[in-house]
Each structure stands twice: as C-alpha cells, then as structure tokens.
C-alpha positions in Angstrom: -126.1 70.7 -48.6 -128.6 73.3 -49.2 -131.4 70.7 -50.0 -131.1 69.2 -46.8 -131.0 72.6 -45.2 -134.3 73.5 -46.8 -136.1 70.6 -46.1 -135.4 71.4 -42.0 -137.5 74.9 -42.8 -140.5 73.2 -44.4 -140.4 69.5 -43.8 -140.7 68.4 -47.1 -137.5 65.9 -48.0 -135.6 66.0 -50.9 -135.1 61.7 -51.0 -132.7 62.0 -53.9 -130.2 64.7 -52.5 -130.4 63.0 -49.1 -130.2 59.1 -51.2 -126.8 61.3 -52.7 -125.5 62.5 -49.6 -125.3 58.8 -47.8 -123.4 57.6 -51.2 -121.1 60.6 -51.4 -120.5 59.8 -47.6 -119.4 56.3 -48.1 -117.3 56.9 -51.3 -115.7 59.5 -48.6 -115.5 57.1 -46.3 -113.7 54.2 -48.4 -111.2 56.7 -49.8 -110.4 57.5 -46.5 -111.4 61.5 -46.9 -114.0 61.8 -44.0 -112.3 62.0 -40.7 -115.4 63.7 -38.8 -118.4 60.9 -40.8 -115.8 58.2 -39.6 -115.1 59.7 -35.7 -119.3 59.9 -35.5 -119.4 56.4 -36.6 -116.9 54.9 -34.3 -118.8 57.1 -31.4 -122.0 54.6 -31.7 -119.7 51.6 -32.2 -119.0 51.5 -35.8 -115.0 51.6 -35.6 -115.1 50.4 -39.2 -113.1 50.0 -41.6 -115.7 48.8 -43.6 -118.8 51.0 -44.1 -121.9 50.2 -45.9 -124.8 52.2 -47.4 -126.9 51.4 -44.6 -124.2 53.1 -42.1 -124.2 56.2 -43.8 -127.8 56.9 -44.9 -128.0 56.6 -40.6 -125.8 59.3 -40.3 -128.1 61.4 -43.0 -131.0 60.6 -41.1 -129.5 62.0 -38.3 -128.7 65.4 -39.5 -132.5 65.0 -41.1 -133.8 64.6 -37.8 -134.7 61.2 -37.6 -133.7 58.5 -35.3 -132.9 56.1 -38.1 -133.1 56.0 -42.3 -136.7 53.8 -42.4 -138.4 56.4 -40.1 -137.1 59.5 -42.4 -138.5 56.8 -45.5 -141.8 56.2 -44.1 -142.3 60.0 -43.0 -141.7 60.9 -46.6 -143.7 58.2 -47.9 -146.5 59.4 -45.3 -146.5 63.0 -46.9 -146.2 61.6 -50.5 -148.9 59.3 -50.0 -150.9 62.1 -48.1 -150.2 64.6 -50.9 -151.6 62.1 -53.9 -154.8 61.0 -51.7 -155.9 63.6 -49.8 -159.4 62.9 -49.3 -160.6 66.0 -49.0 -164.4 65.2 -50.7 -164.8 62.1 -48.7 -163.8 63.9 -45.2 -166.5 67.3 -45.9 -163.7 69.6 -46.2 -165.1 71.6 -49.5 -168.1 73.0 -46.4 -165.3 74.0 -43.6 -164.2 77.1 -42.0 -160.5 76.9 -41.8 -159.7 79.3 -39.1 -156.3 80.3 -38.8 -154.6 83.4 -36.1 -153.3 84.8 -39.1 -153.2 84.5 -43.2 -149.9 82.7 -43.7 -151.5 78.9 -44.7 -154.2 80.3 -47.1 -152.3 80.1 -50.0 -150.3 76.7 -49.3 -154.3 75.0 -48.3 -155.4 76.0 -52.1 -152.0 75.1 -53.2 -152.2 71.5 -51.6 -155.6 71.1 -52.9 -157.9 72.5 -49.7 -161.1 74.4 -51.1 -163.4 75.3 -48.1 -163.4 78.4 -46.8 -160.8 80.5 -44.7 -161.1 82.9 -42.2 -158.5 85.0 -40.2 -158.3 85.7 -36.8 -155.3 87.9 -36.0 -154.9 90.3 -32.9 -152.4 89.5 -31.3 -153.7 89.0 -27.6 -150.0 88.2 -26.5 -149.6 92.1 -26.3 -151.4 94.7 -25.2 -154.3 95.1 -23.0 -156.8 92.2 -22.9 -159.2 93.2 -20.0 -162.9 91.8 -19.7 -164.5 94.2 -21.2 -168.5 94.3 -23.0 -167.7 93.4 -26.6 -167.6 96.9 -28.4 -165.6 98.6 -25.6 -163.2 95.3 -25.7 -162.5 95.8 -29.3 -162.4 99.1 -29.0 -159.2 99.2 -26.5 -157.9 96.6 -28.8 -157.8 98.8 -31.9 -156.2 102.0 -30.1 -153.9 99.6 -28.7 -152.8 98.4 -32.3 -152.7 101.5 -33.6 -150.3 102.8 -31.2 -148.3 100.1 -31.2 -148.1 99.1 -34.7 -148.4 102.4 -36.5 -151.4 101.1 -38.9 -153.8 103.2 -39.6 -157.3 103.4 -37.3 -159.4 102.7 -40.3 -157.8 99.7 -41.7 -157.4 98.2 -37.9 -161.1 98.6 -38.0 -162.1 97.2 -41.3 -160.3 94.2 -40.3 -162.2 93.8 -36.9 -165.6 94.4 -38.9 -165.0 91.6 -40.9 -163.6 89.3 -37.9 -166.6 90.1 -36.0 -168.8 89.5 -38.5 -167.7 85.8 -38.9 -167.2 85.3 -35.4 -170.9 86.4 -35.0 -172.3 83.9 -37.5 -170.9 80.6 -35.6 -173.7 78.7 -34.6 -174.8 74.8 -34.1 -175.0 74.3 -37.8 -171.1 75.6 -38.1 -168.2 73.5 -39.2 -164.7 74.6 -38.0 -161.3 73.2 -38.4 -159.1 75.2 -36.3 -155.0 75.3 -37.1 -152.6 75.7 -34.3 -149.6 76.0 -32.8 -148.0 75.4 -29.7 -147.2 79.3 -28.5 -149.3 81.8 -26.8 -150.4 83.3 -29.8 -152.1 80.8 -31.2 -153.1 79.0 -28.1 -155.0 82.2 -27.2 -156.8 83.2 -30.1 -157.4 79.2 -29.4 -159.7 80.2 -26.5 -160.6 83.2 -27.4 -162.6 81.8 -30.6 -163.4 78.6 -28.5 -164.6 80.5 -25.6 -166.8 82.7 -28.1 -168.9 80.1 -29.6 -172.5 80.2 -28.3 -173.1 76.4 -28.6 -171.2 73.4 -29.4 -171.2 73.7 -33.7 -171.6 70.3 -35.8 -168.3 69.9 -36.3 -165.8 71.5 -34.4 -161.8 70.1 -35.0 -158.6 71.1 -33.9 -155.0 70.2 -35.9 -152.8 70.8 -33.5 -148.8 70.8 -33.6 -145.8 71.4 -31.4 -143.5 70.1 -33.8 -143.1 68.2 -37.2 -140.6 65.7 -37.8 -137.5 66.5 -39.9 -138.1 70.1 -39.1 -135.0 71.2 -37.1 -136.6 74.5 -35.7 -140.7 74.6 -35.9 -141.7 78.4 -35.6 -144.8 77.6 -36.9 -147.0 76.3 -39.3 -146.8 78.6 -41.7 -143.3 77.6 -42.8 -144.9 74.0 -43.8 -144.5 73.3 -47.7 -147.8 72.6 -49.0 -147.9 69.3 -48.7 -147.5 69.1 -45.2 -150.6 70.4 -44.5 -152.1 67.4 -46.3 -150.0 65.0 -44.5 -151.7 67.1 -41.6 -155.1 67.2 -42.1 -156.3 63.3 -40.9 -154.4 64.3 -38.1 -157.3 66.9 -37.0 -159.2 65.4 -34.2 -163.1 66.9 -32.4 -163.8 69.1 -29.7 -166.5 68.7 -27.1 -168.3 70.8 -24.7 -165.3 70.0 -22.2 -162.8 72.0 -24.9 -165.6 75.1 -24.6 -165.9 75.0 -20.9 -161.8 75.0 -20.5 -161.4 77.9 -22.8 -164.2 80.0 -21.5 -162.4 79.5 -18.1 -159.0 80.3 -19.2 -160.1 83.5 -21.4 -161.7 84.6 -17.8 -158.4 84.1 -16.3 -156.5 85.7 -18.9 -158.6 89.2 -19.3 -158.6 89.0 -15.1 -156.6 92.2 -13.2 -155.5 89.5 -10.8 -153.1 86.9 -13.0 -154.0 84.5 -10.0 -156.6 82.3 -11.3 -154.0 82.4 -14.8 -151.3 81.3 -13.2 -153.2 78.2 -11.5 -154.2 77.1 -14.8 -150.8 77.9 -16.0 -149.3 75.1 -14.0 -152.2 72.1 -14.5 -152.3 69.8 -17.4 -155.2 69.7 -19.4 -156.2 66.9 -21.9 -158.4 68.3 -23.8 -156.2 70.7 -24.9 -153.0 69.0 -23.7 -150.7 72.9 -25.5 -153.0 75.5 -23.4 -151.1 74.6 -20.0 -147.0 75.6 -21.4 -148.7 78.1 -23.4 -150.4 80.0 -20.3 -147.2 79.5 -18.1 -144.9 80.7 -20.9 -147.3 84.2 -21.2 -147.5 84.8 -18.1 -143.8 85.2 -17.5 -144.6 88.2 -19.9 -145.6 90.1 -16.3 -142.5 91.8 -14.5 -140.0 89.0 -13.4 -139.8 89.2 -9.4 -136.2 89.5 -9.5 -135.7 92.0 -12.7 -138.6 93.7 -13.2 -137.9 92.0 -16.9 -140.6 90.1 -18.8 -139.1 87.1 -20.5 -138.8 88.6 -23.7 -137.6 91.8 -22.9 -134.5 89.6 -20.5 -134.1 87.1 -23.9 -133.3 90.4 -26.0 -131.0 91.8 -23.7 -129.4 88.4 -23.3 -128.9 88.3 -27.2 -127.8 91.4 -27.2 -125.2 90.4 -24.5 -124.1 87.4 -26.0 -124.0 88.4 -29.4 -122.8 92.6 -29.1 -124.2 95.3 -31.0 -126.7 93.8 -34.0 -129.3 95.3 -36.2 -132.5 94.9 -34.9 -133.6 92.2 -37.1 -130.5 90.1 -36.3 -131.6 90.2 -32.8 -135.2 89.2 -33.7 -133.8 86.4 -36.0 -131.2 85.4 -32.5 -134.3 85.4 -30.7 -136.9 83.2 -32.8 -134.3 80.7 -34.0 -132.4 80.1 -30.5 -133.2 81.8 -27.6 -137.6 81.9 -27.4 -138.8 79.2 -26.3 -142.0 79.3 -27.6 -141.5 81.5 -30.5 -144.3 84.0 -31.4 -143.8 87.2 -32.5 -143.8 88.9 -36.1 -141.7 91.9 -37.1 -143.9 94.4 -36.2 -144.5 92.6 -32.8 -140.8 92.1 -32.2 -140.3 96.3 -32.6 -143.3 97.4 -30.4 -141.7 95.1 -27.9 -138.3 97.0 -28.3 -139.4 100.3 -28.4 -140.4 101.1 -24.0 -136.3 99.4 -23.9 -135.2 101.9 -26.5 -137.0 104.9 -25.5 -137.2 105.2 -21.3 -135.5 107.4 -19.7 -132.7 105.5 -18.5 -132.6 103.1 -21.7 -131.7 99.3 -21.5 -131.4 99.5 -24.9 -129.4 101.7 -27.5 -130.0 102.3 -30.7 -128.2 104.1 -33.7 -130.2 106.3 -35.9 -130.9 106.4 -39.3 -132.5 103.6 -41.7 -134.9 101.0 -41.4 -135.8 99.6 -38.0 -134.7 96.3 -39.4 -131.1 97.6 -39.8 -130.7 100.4 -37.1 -128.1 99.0 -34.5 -128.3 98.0 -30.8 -126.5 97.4 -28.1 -127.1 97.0 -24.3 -126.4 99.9 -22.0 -125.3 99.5 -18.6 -128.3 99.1 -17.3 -129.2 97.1 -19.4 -126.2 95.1 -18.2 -127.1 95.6 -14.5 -131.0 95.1 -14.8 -129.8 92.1 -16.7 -127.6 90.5 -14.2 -129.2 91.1 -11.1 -128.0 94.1 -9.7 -131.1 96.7 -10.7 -135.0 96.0 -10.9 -136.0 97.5 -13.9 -139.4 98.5 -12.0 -136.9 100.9 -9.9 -136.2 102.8 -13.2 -139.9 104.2 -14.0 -140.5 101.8 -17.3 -143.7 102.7 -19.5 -146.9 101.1 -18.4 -147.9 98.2 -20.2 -150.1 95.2 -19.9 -150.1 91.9 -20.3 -153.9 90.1 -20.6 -156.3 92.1 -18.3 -153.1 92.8 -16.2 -152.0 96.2 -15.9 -148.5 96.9 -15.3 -147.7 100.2 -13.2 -144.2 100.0 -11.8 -145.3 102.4 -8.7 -147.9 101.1 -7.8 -147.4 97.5 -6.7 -147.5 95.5 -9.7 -148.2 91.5 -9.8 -144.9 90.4 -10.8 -144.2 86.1 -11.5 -141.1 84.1 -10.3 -139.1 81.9 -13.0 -141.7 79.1 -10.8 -144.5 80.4 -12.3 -146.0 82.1 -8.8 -147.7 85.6 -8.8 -147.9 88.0 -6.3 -147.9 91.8 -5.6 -144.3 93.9 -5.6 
C-alpha cells in the first residue's frame, strides 16, 4: 500500500490506511482469499480459522515496524501529541543555534514550528584530506580538495567557508547550541570537529542524537524525517559536558593524525558520552586500503553491487548501495561520483563506464579486475591506484601505506 510504504521513508503513519489495511486483511481472511496473511499467522501459532481484528492489525504492525499494534498506537500518538505541544517557548528554543552537517532539516524545523536560528556545517570530512594543519592552511587544503573533487567553483567553496568560519568563530560561554545528528561518519565527525572547536564549555550545549526511528524501515538520515518528527524529537535532546569536549578534541587529534593508530584505538572503545562516535570511527577507518584488497569499504561495496546486480547506471548503484549494502550510509550524489571516478579512470580500471549522458545514467560494469581485486586474487595497491587520503592519512600505494584488516587493526603494507 503506498501509504504504508511512505510512512517507512519519513516515519510519520498514516493510522487510517494502516486501521484499513488490518480490516481489509481480515475480510480477506474470512473469505478465505489470503493464503500468505493466513500461513504468517499460523507460523506464530494462530492456525485459525477464526481471525479477529486484533490478529491482523499485529500483522500491520509488523510490516510497520513495530513489535505489536499498541506500540505503532502509542508511537503515533507520541508524534501527534509532540506535534500539537511542542514547547518550544517554554524549553528556550526561539535563542538556539540549530547546527546541522548540512541544510536538509532547515525547512522541515520552520515547517514544524522551530524559530531559532540555523547554521550549516557541511564539508564533508569523510573524504579527502583532513591533516592537522594551522586553521587557514587547513581550510585551505579543504577547499582545493572540494574543488577538485566536486567540480564547484573556487569562489563559491570559499564563500561558504567564510560564512562557516565566521559562526564557528563567534561560539563562546554565552552560546546556546543544539546539535542534530546521525549515526554515520559524516555527521559523527563534523560532531567533533565543531565539538572539538569550541573554546569553552557554552551555556547550553545539546545533542539529538539518532541511529534509528521507529517505523522507519531504512534510516539514511534525518533529513528524510516528515516534519513532525523532529518535534517528536526535540525533548529527546539531552547536555553536553566538558567530558563530551575533551572526547572530541581527542578524536579530531586522532583523525587529522598521519598515523591512523591512535584512530583506530578509539575506534574499537565505547564511549558514553557519545555512545555513536565509537562505530562511527571504526566504520571510517575501513575507508584506508583493506589489508587483503587494497579496497576501502566503499570502493569493495560498489564493486560488490556491481557484481551482484550486473551492469547499472550509476545512480542505481548509488541507490543499491545506500538502501542495502552501506552500512552506515553517508554519502550524497556528488560524494558517491568523486568516489567512483579513481575506479573509473586508472589505468587498469575496476570500473567501466559507457559514455554519453548524465553521470547519473551513464552505465557500469565491473572489469576483470575488478572481479579479481574483488575476490581476492589482486591487491588493488599492486595496480598503481591514484593517491588519496582518508583523515590526516595519506594513501600512496608505493610507498608503504597503513592499510586496516576487516578487525579494525592498522599497520604498514
């Protein structure tokens, strides 16, 4: 049903389609004209042959997400209830900073009723070099870098920094921040990144912080929240302390680090205070050159989508790759091609690609080396890839380059 379909995207139920759906099942049912409802039934001990209302809206809840119809009832009652009292005046919210790795909630927070300010922090640190650097030469290297690898032009890459900057610079102790963020590398880096920046502890510092949401069947991100979600998730926000700062300003050392050591021990701890930053960090850093492969992880998922699935466009294989196959899913269209390209364009491709068109619809396939590199039998650090880098890690396949088991460990090739 396409309402119950929708409502896995952006979490907001459609009660009267799903209320529909559980009748329509039983009507079904008692006419004897749903053989698969009736075999999932009799699997958890219902053999039937009488069904009631209550056996059925189970079943709906089910393909909703839920473990049973009163928890999908009182989820939607939470975000109803959320939606007509948010509380916004009472909690402050009309003096807070939202700050956000990107621009893709602004509109839904004034939508849903949000009025402080926003502010946008969006290089993507997941790519590209990071290195600890002094401040204008770091930004610097990260403006070539997106200019290269994006296409944009130089001048808008900087007026974007200027402004980011700019707000950055004007944090202080009388500051009030409510950060939004995810569970990938993206957002758990520009996490630290901002956290790490912060020259004291501000007034109010807050994190809303989400892995998943139920009823959602796939969570990218939450940006794909209807509006109302973000209501239902703001008295979830909870404070910061000077232990958050001290964890992020040693995990953004780490990160920007030539040796991926220190990284990968964080990588593999747990931390409370920011209980996301741990599977985060492990899943980054098996961005370096896989010990056995020379792959990272996203460049081995592509080439197993491309396996599994034969020749695609190249958005199919991005949308393969977010929806089923990423684990922490992260990247954006523009992302997804700069990724593609050193695959595409070395000179013993893993990668093939038709010309003509669009980027989005230009067909690939694997190669044979792709094939081997894939399964085992090459290193793709034997077949001269394109330097890269991955955090303050650079990548030189001659050279001896820190490369990570599946494990998690680093050490030289």
């Amino acid at each position: 049903m396409p309402a119950i379909h929708t409502s896995r995207h952006h979490g907001l139920l459609d009660l009267p389609s799903l209320r529909k759906r559980a009748k329509r099942l039983l009507k079904a049912l008692k006419t004897n004209e749903a053989g698969d409802t009736r075999a999932q039934l009799h699997a958890i001990g219902l053999p039937g042959p009488d069904y009631r209302l209550a056996d059925t809206q189970w079943l709906v809840a089910r393909e909703a997400g839920f473990a049973s119809w009163p928890r999908l009832i009182a989820h939607a009652d939470a975000i109803e209830f959320a939606a007509r009292h948010p509380g916004f005046a009472a909690t402050g919210e009309a003096t807070v900073q939202h700050w956000r790795c990107g621009n893709d909630i602004e509109h839904s927070l004034r939508t849903a009723g949000f009025s402080g300010s926003f502010q946008m922090f969006d290089d993507p640190m997941v790519m590209g070099p990071v290195p600890a650097l002094p401040d204008d030469d770091y930004w610097a290297v990260r403006a070539a870098f997106a200019t290269e690898a994006f296409g944009l032009p130089a001048r808008d890459i900087q007026q974007r920094q200027v402004i980011q900057r700019k707000a950055l610079a004007q944090l202080n102790a009388e500051s009030e921040l409510v950060l939004w963020c995810e569970a990938d590398a993206y957002d758990q880096l520009f996490l630290v990144r901002l956290l790490a920046s912060l020259p004291v502890l501000p007034r109010r510092l807050e994190l809303i912080e989400i892995n998943q949401v139920p009823g959602v069947e796939r969570f990218i991100g939450i940006g794909q929240l209807a509006p109302d979600l973000l209501a239902w998730l703001w008295p979830q926000r909870r404070p910061l302390g000077e232990d958050a700062l001290a964890l992020a300003r040693v995990a953004w050392t780490a990160y920007t680090a030539p040796n991926p050591s220190e990284w990968a021990q964080l990588a593999s701890q747990t931390h409370s205070v920011l209980p996301l930053l741990g599977p985060a960090l492990a899943r980054q850093l098996q961005e370096l050159p896989g010990a056995d492969d020379g792959l990272s992880l996203t460049q081995r998922l592509t080439l197993r989508v491309l396996a599994d699935h034969g020749e695609l466009p190249c958005g199919k294989v991005l949308g393969h790759l977010m929806m089923s196959y990423e684990p922490l899913p992260y990247l954006g269209d523009l992302m997804f091609h700069a990724l593609l390209r050193p695959l595409i364009d070395a000179p013993q491709p893993l990668v093939h690609e038709q010309p003509g068109g669009e980027w989005q619809r230009r067909v690939v396939r694997i190669t044979d080396l792709g094939e081997q590199v894939l399964g085992g039998r090459s290193n793709w650090l034997d077949h001269s890839p394109a330097e890269r880098w991955v955090g303050g890690v650079r990548i030189v396949a001659d050279q001896a380059p820190w490369v990570v088991s599946a494990e998690g460990r680093v050490r030289r090739r």
